[in-house]
N, CA, C and O of each residue as an XYZ file, in Angstrom:
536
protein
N       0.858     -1.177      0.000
C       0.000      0.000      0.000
C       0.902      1.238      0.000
O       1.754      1.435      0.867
N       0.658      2.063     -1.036
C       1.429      3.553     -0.845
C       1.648      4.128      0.644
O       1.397      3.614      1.734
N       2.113      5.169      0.362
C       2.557      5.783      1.760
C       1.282      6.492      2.381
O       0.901      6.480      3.552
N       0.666      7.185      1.144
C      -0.736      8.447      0.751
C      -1.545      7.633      1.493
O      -1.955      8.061      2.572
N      -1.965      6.137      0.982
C      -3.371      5.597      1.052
C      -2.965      5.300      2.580
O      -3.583      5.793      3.524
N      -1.888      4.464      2.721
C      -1.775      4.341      4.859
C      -2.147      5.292      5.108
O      -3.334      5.296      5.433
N      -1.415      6.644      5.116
C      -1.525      7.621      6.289
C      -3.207      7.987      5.650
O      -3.473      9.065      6.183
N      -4.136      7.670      4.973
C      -5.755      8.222      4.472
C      -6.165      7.006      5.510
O      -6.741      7.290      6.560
N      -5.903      5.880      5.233
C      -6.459      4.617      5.907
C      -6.423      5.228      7.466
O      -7.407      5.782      7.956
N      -5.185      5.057      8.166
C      -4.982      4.832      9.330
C      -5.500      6.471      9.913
O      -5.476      6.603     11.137
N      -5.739      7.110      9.475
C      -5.979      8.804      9.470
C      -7.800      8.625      9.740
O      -8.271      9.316     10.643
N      -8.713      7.747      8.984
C      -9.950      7.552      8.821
C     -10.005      6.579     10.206
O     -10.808      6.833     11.104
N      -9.350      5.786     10.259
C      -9.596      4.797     11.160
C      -9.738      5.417     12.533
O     -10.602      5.111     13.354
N      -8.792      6.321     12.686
C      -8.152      6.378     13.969
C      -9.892      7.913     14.232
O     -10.375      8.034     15.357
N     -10.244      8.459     13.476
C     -11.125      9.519     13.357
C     -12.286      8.695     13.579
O     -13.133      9.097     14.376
N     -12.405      7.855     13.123
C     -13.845      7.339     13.508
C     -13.898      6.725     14.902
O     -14.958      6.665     15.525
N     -12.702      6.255     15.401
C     -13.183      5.985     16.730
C     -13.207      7.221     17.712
O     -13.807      7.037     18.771
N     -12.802      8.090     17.561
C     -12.197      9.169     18.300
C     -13.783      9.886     18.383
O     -14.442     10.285     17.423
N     -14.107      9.909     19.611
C     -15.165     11.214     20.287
C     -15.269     12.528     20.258
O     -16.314     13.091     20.583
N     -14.400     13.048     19.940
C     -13.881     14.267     20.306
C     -14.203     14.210     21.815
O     -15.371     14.545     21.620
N     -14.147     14.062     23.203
C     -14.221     14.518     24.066
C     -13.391     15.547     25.020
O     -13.738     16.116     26.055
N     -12.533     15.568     24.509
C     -11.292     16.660     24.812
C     -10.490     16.350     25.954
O      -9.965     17.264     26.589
N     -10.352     15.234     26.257
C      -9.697     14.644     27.946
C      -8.194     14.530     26.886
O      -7.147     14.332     27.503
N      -8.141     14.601     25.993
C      -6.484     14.971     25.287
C      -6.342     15.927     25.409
O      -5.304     16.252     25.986
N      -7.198     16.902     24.993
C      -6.654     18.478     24.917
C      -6.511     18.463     26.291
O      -5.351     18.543     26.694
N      -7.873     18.336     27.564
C      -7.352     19.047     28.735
C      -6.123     18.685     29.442
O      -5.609     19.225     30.422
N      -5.600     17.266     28.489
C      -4.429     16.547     29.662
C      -3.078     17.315     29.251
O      -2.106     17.272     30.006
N      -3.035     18.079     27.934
C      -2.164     18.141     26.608
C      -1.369     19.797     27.779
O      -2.068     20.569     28.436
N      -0.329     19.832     27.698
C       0.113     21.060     28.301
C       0.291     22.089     27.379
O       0.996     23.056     27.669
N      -0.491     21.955     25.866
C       0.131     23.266     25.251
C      -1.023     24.103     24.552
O      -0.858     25.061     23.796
N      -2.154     23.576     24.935
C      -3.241     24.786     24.929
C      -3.118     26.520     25.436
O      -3.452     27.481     24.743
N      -2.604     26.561     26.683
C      -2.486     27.822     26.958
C      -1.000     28.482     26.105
O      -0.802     29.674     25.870
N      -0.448     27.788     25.891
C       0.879     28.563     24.714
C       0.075     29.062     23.539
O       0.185     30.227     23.155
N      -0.808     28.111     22.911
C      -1.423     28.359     22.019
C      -2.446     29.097     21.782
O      -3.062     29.214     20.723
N      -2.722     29.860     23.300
C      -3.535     30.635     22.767
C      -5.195     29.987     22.969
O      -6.295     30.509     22.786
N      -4.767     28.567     23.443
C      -6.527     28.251     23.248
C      -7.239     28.246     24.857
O      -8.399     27.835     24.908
N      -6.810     28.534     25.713
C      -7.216     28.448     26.552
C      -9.025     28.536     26.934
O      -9.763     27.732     27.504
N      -9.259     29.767     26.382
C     -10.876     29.937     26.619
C     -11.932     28.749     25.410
O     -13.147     28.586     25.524
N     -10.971     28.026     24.254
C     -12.001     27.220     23.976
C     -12.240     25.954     24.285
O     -11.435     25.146     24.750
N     -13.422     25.781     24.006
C     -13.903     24.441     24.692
C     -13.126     23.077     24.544
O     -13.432     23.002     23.354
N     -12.527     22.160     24.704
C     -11.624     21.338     24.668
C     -12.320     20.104     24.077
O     -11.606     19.115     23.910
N     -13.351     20.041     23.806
C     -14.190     19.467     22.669
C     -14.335     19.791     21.475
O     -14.452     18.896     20.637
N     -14.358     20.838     21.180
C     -14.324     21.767     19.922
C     -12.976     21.774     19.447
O     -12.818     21.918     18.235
N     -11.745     21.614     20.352
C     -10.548     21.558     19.502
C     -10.233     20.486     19.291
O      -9.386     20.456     18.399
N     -10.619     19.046     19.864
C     -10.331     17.588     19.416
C     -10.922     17.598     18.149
O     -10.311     17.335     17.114
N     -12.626     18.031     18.252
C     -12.901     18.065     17.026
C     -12.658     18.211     15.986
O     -13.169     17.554     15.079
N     -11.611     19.326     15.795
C     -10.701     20.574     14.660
C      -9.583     19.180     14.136
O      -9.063     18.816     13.082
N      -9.611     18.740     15.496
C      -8.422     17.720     14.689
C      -8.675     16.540     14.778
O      -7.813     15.880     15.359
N     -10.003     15.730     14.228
C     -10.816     14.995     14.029
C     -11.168     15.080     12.619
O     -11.058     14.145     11.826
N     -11.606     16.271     12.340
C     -11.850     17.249     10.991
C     -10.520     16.573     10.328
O     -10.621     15.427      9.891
N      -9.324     17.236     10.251
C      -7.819     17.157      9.792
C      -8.327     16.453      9.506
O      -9.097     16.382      8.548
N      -7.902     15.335     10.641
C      -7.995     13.145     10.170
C      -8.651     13.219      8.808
O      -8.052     12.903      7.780
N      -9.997     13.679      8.838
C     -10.625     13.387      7.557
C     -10.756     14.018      6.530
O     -11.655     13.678      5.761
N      -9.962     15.054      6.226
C      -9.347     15.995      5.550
C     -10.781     17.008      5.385
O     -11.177     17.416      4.293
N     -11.224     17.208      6.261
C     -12.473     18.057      6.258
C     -11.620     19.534      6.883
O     -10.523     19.571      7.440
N     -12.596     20.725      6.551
C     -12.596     21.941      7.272
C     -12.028     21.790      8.605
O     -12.292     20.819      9.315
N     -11.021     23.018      9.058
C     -10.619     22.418     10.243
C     -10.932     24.159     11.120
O     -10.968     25.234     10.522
N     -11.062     24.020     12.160
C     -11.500     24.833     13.062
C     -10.055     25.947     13.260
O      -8.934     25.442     13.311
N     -10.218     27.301     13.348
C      -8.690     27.866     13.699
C      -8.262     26.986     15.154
O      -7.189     26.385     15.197
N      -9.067     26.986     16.137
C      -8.618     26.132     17.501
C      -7.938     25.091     17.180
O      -6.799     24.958     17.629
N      -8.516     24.114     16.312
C      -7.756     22.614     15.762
C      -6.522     22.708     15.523
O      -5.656     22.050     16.099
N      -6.263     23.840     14.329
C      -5.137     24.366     13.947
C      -4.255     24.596     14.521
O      -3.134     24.120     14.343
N      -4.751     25.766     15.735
C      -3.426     25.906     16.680
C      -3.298     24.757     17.430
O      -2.245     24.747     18.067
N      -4.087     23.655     17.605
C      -3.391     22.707     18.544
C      -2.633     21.734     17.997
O      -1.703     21.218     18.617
N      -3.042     21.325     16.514
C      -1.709     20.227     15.522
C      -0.771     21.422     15.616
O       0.280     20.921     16.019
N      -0.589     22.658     15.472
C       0.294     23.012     15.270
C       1.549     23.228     16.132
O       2.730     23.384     15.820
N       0.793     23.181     17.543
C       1.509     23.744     18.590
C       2.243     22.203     19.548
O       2.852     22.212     20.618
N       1.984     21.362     18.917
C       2.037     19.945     19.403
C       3.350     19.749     19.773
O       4.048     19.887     18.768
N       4.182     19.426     20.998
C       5.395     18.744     20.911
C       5.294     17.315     21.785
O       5.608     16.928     22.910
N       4.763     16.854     20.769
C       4.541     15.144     21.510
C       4.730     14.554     22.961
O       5.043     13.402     23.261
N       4.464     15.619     23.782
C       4.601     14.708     25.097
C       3.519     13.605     25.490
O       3.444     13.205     26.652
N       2.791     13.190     24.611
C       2.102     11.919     25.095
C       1.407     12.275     25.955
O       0.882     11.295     26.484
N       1.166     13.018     26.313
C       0.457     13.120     28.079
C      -1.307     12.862     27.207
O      -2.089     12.155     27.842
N      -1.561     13.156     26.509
C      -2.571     12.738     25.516
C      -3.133     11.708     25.511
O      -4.340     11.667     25.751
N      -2.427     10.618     25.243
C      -2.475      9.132     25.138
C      -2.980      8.159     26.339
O      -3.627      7.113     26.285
N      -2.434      8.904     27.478
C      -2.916      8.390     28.790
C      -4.083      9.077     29.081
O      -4.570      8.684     30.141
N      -4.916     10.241     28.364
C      -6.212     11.105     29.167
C      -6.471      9.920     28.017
O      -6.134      8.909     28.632
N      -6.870      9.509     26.738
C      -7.531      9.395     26.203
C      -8.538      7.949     26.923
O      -8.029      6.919     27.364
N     -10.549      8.355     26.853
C     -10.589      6.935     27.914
C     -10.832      6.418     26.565
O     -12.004      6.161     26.840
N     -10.693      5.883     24.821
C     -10.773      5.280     24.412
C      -9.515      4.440     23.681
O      -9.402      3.874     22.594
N      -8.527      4.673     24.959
C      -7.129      4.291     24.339
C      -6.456      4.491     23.191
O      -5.452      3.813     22.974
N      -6.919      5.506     22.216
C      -6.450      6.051     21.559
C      -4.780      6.630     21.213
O      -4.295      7.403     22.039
N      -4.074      6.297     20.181
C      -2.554      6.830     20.001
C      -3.038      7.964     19.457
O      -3.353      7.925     18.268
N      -3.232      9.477     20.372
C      -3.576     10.628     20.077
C      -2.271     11.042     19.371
O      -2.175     11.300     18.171
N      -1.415     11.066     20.157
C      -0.369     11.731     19.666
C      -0.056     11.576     17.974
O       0.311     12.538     17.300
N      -0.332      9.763     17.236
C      -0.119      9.616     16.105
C      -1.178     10.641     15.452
O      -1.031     11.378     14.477
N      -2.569     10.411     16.507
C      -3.120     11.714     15.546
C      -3.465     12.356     15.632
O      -4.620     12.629     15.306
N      -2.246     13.390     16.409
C      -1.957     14.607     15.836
C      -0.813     14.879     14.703
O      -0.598     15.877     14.014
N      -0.072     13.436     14.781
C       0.646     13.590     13.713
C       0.483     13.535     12.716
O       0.854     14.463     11.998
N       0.064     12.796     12.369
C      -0.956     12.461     10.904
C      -1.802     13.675     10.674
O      -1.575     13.982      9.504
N      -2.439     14.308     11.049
C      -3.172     15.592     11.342
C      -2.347     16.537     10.704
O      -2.672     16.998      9.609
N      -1.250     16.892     11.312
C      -0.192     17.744     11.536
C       0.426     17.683      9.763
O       0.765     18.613      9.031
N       0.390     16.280      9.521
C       1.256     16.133      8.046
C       0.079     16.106      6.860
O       0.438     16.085      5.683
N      -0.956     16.106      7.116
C      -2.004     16.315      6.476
C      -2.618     17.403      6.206
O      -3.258     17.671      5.189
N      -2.311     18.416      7.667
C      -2.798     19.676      7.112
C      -1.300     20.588      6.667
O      -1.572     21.694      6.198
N       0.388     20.239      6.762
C       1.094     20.414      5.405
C       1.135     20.029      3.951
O       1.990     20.268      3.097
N      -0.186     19.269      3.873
C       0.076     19.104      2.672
C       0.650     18.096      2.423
O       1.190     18.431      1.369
N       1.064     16.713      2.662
C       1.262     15.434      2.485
C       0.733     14.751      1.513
O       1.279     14.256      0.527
N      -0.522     14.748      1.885
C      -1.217     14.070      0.159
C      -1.440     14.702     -0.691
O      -2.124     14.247     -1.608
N      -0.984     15.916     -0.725
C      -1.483     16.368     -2.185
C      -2.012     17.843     -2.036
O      -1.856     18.803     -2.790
N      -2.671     17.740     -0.865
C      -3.703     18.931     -0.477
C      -2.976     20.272      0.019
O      -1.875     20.419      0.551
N      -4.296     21.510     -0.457
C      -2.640     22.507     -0.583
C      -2.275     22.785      0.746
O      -3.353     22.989      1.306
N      -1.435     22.902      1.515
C      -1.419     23.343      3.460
C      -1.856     24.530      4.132
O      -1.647     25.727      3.940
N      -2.429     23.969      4.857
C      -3.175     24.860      5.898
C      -2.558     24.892      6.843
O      -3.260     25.456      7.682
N      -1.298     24.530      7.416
C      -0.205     24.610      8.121
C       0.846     25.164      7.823
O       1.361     24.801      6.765
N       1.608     26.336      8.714
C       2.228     26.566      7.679
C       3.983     25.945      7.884
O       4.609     26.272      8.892
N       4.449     25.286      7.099
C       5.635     24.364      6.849
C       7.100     25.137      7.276
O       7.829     25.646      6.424
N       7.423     25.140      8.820
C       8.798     26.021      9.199
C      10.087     25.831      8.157
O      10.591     24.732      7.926
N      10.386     26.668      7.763
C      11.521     26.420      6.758
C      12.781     26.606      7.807
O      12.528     27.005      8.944
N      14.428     26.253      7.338
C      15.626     26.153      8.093
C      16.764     26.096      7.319
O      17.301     25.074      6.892
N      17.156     27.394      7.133
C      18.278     27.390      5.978
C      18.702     26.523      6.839
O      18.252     25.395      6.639
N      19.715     26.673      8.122
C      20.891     26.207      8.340
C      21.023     24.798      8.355
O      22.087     24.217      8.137
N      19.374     23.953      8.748
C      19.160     22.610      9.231
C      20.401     21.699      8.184
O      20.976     20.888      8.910
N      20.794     21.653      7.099
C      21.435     21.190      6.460
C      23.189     21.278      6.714
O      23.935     20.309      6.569
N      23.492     22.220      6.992
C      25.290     22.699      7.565
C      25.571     22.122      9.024
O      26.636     21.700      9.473
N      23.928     22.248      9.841
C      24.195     21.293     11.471
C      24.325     19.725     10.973
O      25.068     18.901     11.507
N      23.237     19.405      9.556
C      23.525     18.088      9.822
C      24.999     17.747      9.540
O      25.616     17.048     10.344
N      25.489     18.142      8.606
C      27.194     18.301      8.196
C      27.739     18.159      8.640
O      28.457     17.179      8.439
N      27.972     19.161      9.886
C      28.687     19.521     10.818
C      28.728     18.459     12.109
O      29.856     18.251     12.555
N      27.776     17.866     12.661
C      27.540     16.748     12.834
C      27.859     15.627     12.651
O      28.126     14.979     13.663
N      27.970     14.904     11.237
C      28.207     14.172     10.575
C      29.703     14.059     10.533
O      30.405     13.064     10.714
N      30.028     15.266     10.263
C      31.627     15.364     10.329
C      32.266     14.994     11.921
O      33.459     14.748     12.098
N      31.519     15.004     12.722
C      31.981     14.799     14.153
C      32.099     13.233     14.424
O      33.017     12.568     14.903
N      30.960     12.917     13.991
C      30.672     11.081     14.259
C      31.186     10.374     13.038
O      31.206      9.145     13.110
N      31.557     10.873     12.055
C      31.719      9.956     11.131
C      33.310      9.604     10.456
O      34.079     10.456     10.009
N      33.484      8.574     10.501
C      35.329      8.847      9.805
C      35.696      9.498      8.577
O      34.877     10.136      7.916
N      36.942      9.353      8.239
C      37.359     10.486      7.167
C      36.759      9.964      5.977
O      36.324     10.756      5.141
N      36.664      8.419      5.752
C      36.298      7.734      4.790
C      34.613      7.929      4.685
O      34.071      8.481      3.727
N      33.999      7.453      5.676
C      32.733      7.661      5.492
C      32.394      9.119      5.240
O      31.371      9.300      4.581
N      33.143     10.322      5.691
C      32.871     11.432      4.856
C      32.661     11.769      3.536
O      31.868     12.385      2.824
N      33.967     10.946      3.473
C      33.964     11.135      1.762
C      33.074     10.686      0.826
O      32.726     11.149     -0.260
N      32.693      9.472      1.576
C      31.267      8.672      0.997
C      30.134      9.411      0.698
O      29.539      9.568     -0.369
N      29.892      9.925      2.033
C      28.269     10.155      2.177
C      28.022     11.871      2.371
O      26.919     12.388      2.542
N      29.190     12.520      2.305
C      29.016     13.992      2.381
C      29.970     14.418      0.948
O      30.098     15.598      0.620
């Protein structure tokens, strides 16, 4: 199976069981960074319920795939045992634009990310494997 149709499959799957009840968002520590504090924590699972199914997504939804740094704390509120965190990831790469669709996220760019990996590389790697792979 392509890469597209998994992450559509497992993206649908994981949306249809999901409630929106918001015991992710309220467990999630990055609502108030984001700004979402005053909305309802049902309404923003929802937003990213929406994503999953590549439907309209709520600005609240938005800021919360967006603001995501995977601490899992998600995964344990969820009471339908849910791997939230995968979806917010899937979410997250869906509303950049992954399959096709144009992004509603917007995609951090990093000149330098490429000269750290280098630079890096050059630290761990021998003279030979430099030459190889850089």
């Amino acid at each position: 199976m392509p890469l597209a149709s998994s992450i559509q499959a497992e993206s649908a799957r994981l949306a249809a069981a999901c409630t929106a009840c918001g015991a992710c968002v309220e467990a999630c520590p990055m609502p108030d960074f984001a700004g979402l504090a005053p909305a309802a924590p049902t309404a923003v699972a929802a937003g990213m319920r929406a994503a999953l199914r590549g439907e309209p997504v709520s600005p609240e939804g938005l800021a919360w795939v967006g603001a995501c740094t995977r601490s899992g704390q998600c995964n344990a509120a969820c009471p339908e045992a849910l791997d939230v965190a995968l979806m917010l990831r899937l979410a997250g790469m869906r509303l950049k634009g992954a399959l096709g669709e144009p992004p509603r996220l917007p995609v951090p760019g990093d000149a330098g990310w490429a000269a750290r990996v280098k630079a890096f590389a050059r630290m761990t790697l021998t003279e030979e494997e430099q030459t190889r792979w850089l």
